[in-house]
C-alpha positions as CSV (number, residue, x, y, z in Angstrom):
1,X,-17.7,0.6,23.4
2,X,-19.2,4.0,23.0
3,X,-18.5,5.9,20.0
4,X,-16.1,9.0,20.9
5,X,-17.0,12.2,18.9
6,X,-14.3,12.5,16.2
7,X,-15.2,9.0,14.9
8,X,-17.1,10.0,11.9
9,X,-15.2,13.4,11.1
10,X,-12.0,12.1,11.2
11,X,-12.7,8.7,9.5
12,X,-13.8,10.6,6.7
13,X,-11.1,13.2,6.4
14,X,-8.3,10.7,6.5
15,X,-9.9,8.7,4.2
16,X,-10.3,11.7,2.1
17,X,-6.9,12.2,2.1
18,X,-5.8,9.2,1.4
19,X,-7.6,8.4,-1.4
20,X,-6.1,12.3,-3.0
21,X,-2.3,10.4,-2.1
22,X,-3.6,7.6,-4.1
23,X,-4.5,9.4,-6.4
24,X,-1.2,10.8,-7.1
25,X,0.5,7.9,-6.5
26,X,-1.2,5.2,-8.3
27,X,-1.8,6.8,-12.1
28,X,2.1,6.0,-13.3
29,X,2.2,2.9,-11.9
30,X,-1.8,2.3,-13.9
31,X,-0.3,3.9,-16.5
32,X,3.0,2.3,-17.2
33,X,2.0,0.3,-20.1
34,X,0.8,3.5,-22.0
35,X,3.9,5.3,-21.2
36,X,5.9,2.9,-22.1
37,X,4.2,2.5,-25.3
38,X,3.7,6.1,-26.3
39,X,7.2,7.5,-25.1
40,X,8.6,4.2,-27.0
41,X,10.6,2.8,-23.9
42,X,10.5,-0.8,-22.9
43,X,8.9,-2.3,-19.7
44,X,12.3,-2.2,-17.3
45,X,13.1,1.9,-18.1
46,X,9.5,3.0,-17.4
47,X,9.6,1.0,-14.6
48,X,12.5,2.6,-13.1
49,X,10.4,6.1,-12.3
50,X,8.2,3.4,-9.9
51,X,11.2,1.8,-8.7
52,X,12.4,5.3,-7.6
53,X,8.9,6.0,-6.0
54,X,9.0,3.2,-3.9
55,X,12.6,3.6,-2.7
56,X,11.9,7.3,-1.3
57,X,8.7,5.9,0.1
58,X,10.1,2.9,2.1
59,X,12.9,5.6,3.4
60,X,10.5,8.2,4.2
61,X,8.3,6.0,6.1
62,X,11.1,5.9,8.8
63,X,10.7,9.8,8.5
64,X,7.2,9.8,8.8
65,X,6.7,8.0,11.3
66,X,9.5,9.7,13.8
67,X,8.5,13.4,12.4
68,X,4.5,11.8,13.1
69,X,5.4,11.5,17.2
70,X,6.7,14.8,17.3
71,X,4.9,17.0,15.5
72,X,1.5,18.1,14.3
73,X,0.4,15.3,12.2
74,X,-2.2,17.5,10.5
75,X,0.5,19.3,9.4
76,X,2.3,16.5,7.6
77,X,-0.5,15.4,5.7
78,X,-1.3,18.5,4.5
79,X,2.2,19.2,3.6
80,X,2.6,15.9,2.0
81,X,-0.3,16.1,-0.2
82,X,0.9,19.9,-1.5
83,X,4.1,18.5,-2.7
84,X,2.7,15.4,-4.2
85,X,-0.2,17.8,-6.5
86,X,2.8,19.7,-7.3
87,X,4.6,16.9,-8.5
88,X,1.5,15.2,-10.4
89,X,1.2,18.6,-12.5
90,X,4.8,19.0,-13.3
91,X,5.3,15.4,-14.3
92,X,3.6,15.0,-17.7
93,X,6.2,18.2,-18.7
94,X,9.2,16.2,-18.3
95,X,11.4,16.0,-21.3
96,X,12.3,12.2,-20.8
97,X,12.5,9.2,-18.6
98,X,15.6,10.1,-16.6
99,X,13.8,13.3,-15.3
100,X,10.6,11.7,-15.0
101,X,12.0,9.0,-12.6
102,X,14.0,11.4,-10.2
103,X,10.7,13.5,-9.9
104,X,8.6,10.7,-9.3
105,X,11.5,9.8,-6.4
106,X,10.8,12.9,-5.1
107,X,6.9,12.0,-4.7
108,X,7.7,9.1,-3.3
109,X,9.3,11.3,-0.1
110,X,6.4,13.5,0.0
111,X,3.5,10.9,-0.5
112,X,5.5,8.9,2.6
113,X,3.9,11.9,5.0
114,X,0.4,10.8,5.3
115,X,0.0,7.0,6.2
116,X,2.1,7.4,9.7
117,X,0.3,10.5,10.5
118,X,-2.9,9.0,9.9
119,X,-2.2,6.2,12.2
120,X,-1.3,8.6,14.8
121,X,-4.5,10.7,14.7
122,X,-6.7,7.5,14.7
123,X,-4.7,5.7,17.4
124,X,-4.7,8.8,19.8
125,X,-8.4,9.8,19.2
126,X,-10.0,6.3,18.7
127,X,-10.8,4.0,20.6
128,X,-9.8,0.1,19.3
129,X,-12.8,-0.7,17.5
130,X,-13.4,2.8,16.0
131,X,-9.7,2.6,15.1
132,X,-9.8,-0.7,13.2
133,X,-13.4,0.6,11.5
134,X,-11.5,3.8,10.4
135,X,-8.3,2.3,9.2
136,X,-11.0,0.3,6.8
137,X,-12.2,2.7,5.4
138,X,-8.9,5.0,4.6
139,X,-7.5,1.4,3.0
140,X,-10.6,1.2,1.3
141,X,-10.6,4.7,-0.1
142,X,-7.2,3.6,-1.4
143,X,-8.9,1.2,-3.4
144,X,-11.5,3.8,-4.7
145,X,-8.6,5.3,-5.8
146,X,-7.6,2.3,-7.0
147,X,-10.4,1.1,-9.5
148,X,-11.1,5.1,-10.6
149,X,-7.5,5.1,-12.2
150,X,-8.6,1.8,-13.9
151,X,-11.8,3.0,-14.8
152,X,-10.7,6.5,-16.5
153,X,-7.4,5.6,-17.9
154,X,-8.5,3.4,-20.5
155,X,-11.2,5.5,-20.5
156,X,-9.0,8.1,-21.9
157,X,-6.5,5.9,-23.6
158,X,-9.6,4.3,-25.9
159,X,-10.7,7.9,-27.3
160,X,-7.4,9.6,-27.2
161,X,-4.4,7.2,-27.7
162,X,-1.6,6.2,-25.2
163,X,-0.9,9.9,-25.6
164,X,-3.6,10.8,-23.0
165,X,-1.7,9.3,-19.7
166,X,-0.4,13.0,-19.7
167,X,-4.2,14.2,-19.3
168,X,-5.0,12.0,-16.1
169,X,-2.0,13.0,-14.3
170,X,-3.7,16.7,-14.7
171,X,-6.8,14.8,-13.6
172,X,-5.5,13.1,-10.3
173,X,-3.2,16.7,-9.6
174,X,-6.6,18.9,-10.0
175,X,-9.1,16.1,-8.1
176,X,-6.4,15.9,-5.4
177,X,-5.1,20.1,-4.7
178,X,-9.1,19.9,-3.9
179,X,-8.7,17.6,-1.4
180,X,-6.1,18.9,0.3
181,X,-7.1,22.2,0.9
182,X,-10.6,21.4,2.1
183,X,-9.3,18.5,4.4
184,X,-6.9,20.8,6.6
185,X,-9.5,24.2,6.5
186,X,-11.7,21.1,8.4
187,X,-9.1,19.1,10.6
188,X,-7.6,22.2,11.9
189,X,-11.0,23.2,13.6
190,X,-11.2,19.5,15.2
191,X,-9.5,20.0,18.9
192,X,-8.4,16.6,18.5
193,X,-5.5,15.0,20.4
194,X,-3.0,14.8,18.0
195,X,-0.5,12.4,20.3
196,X,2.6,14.6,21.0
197,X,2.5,14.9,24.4
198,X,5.5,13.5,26.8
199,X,5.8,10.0,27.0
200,X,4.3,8.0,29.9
201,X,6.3,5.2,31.2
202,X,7.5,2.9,29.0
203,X,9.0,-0.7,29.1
204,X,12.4,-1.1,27.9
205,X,12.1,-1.7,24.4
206,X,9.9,2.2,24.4
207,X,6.5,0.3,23.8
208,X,3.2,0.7,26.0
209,X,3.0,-3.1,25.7
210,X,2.8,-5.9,27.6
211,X,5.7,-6.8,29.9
212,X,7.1,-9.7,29.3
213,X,10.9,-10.1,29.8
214,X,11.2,-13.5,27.8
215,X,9.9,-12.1,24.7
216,X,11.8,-8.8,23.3
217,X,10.3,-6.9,20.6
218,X,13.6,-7.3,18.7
219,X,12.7,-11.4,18.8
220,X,9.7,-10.1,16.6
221,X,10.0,-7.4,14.3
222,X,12.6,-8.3,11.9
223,X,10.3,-11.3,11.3
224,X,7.5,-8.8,10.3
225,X,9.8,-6.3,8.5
226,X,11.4,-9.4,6.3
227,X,7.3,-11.0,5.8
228,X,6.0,-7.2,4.8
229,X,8.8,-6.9,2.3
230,X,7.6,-10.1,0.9
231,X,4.4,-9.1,0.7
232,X,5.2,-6.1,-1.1
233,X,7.4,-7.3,-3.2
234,X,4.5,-9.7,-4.4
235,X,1.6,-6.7,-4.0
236,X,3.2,-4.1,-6.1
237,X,4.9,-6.6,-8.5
238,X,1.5,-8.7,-9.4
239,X,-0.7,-5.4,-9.4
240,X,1.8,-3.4,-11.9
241,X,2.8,-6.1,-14.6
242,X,-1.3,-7.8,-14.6
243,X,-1.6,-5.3,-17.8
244,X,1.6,-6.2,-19.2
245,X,1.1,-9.7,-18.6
246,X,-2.8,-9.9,-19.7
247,X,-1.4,-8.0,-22.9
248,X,1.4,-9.9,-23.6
249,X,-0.4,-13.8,-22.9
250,X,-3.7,-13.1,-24.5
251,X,-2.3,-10.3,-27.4
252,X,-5.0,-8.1,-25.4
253,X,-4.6,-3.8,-26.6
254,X,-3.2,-1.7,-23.7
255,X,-6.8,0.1,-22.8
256,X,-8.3,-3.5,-22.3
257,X,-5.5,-5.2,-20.4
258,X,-5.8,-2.0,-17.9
259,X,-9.4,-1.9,-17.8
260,X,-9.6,-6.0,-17.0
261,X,-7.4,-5.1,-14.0
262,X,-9.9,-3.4,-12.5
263,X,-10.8,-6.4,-10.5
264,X,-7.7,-6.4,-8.4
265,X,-7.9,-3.2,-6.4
266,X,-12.2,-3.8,-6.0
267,X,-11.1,-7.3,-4.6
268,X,-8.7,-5.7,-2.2
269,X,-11.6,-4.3,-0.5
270,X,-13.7,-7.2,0.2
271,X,-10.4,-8.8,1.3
272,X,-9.7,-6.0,3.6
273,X,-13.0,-7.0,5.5
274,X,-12.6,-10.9,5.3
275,X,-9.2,-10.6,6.7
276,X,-10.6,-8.4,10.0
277,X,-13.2,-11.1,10.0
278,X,-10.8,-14.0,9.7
279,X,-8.1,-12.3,12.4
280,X,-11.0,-12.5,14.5
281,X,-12.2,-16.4,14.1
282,X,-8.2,-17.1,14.8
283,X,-8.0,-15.6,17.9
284,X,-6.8,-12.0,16.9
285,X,-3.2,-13.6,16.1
286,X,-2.2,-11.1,13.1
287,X,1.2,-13.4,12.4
288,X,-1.2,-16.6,12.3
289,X,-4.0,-14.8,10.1
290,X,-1.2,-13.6,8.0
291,X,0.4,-17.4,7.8
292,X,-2.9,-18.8,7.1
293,X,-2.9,-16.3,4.0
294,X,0.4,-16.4,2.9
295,X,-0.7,-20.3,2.2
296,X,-3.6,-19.3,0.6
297,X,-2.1,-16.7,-1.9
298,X,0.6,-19.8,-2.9
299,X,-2.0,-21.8,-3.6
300,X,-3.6,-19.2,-5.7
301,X,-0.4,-18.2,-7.3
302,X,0.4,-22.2,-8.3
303,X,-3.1,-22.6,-9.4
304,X,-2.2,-19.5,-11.9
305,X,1.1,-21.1,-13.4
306,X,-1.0,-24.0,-14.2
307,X,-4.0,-23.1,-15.7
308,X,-4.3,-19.0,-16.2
309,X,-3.3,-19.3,-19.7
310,X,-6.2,-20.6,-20.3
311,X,-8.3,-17.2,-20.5
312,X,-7.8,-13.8,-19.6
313,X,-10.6,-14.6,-17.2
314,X,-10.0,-16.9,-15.8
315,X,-5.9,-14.8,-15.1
316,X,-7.6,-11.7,-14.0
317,X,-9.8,-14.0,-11.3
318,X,-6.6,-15.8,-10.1
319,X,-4.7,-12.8,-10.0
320,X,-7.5,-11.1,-8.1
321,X,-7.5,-13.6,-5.5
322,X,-3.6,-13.2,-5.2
323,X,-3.4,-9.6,-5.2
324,X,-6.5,-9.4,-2.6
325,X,-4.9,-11.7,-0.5
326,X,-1.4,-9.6,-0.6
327,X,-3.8,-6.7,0.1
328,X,-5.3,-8.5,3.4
329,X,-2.1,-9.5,4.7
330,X,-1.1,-5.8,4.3
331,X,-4.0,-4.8,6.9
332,X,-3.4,-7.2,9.3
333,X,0.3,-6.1,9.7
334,X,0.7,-2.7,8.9
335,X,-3.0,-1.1,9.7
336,X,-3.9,-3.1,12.5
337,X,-0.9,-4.3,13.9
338,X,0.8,-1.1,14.8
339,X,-2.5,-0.5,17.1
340,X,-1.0,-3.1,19.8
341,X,2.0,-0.2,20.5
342,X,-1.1,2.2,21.0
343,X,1.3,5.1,22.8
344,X,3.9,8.0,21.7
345,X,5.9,5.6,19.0
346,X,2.1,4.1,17.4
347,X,3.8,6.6,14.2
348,X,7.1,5.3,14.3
349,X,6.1,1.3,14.5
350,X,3.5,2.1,11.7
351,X,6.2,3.9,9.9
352,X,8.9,0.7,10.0
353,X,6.0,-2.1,9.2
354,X,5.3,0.6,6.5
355,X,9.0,0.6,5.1
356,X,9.2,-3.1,5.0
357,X,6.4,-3.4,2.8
358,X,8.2,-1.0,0.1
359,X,11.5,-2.9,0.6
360,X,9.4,-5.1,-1.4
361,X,7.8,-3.0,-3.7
362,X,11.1,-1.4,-4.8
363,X,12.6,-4.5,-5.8
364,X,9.1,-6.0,-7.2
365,X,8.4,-3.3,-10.3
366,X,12.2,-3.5,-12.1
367,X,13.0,-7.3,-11.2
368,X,9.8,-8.9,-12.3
369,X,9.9,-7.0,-15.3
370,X,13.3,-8.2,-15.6
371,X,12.6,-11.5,-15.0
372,X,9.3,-11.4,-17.4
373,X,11.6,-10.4,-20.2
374,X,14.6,-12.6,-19.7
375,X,12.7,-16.0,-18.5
376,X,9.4,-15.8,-19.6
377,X,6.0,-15.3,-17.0
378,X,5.4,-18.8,-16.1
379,X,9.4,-18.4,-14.5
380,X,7.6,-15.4,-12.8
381,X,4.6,-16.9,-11.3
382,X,6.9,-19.3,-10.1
383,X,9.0,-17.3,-8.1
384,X,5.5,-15.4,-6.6
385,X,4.3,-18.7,-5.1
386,X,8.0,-19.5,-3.6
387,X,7.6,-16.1,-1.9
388,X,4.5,-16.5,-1.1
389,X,5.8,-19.4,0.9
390,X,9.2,-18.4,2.6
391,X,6.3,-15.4,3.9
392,X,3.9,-17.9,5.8
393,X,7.3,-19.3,7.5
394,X,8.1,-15.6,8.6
395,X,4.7,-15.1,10.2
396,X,4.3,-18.5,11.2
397,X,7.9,-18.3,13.4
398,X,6.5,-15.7,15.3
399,X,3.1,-16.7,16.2
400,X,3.9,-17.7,19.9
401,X,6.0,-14.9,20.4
402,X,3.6,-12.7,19.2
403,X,1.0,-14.2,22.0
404,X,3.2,-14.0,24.5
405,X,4.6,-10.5,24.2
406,X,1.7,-8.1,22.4
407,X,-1.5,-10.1,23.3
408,X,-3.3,-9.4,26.6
């Protein structure tokens, strides 16, 4: 396939922007050992501000997504990322927990503007190989994000104290308002198609997809939005508690516990490209790539319970490979998934995938710290690599459904 013009430009600008909604996003959720230690709360309370986050997030995905079909999408990113830096400066201000967790609720609504949107402009201006290069490199941008919070917080935290989590939010605000303003002074002077025209003819379930009366979409998709919330619920819950859990196992300080987790977010980008080349040497079946790695990831998780106490090591590499594996199961489903319903609801499909994942992830912060304190982490682990399971028999129930109705 030729490459269409906007490739580059717009590959870039999205990614842009979503590392800047990373970037606001990300630092309380890095930072939540430090703020728990320096505002002297325990694990569960701080946790509730990310708990909060992800609830708005999973809602406003559904949002997104509809608002994404109907309107400008440029506009929604932008928008989205204005709120967010306004939130990320305010924040550290806060007088206490209570007020800290319904602002960060509040980001969680306006953060939920950019990864439908994104999908839309890709989808409409790409075609299927540029799209799945470009939705790489926005996920990978994420991870950017990712290892730079890792990398500066403790950073910070070393010289200054836990004190200094107020500092990066300033950081991540400033880095961010930058972003924002130069990506829509450049996307606004793209005449790209941003996918709001009237609808074309559509099958009865609304999808430009396959017709195939013995296979509804409704035989599918609550097996993806139940396996997505799974694999947020594992994601978000391994990625925020590695610190807590590296501290708490090995009697590690909070700057090094943070700054050994590190690993996880620069493995999720070398598991973003294994999984694209895996989905490919099975036959492009996301629900069977995503099987195949659910089975993985327990194996992984088990192999953790059993021997990562041995060294912090040798938990961060097992715990890399889980969370990378959570991270390449995320692709498959909600980045190049939504791509098969390529049409006027691509926003609204990568919107609900989208909110399933943070079904998950609201649950994963406050109950795993829950459970951490009340039963111990090898309980924990335990219940990640039973998860881990129940998701391969989501995705593995619909893998001939999935052939039949979405695959030419």
């Amino acid at each position: 396939m030729t490459k269409t013009k906007y490739f580059f430009p717009l590959t870039l600008l999205c990614s842009l922007a979503y590392f800047a909604s990373y970037l606001t996003r990300i630092n309380y959720q890095v930072l939540i050992s430090a703020i728990s230690e320096a505002e002297s709360v325990d694990k569960s309370t701080a946790s509730l501000a990310i708990t909060a986050l992800f609830i708005t997030y999973g809602l406003g995905q559904l949002l997104a997504g509809m608002l994404g079909d109907r309107i400008d999408p440029r506009v929604l990113i932008f928008g989205g990322l204005t709120f967010s830096v306004a939130i990320n400066f305010i924040l550290p201000s806060m007088p206490d927990v209570t007020s800290m967790t319904l602002l960060w609720g509040f980001n969680g609504l306006c953060r939920a503007m950019i990864w439908p949107p994104v999908v839309k402009i890709c989808s409409s201006n790409l075609n299927d190989r540029e799209y799945e290069k470009a939705v790489f490199w926005v996920n990978a941008s994420a991870m950017i994000a990712n290892v730079s919070m890792y990398l500066i917080s403790p950073a910070l935290i070393s010289r200054a104290g836990a004190g200094a989590w107020r500092t990066v939010f300033y950081v991540c605000a400033s880095a961010a308002g930058a972003i924002a303003v130069v990506f829509f002074v450049v996307i606004m002077r793209l005449k790209i198609n941003v996918g709001i025209e009237k609808k074309k003819a559509e099958d009865p379930d609304g999808q430009a997809v396959n017709k195939t009366p013995s296979v509804k979409l409704w035989d599918i998709i609550p097996f993806v939005i139940i396996s997505m919330a799974f694999q947020g619920l594992l994601r978000d819950g391994i990625t925020t508690w590695t610190p807590n859990y590296l501290k708490e196992t090995f009697s590690l300080d909070v700057a090094k516990s943070i700054l050994l987790t590190v690993l996880l977010p620069i493995s999720s980008i070398v598991f973003y490209r294994l999984s694209a080349l895996a989905l490919r040497k099975l036959g492009g079946n996301e629900p069977f790539a995503c099987t195949v790695m659910y089975g993985a990831l327990a194996a992984f998780a088990l192999l953790l319970l059993l021997t990562g106490s041995v060294s912090p090591i040798l938990s961060a590499v097992f715990l890399m490979l889980c969370t990378g594996l959570t991270h390449a199961i995320n692709y498959v489903l909600v980045c190049i998934a939504p791509n098969r319903f390529k049409g006027n609801r691509v926003a609204s499909i990568a919107g609900l995938f989208n909110f399933s994942v943070y079904l998950g992830s609201a649950a994963s912060t406050f109950g795993f710290a829950s459970l951490a304190e009340s039963k111990g982490w090898s309980f924990t682990i335990g219940t990640w690599v039973a998860i881990a399971f129940l998701g391969a028999l989501c995705c593995a129930a619909i893998v001939k459904k999935w052939r039949t109705r979405l695959m030419k």
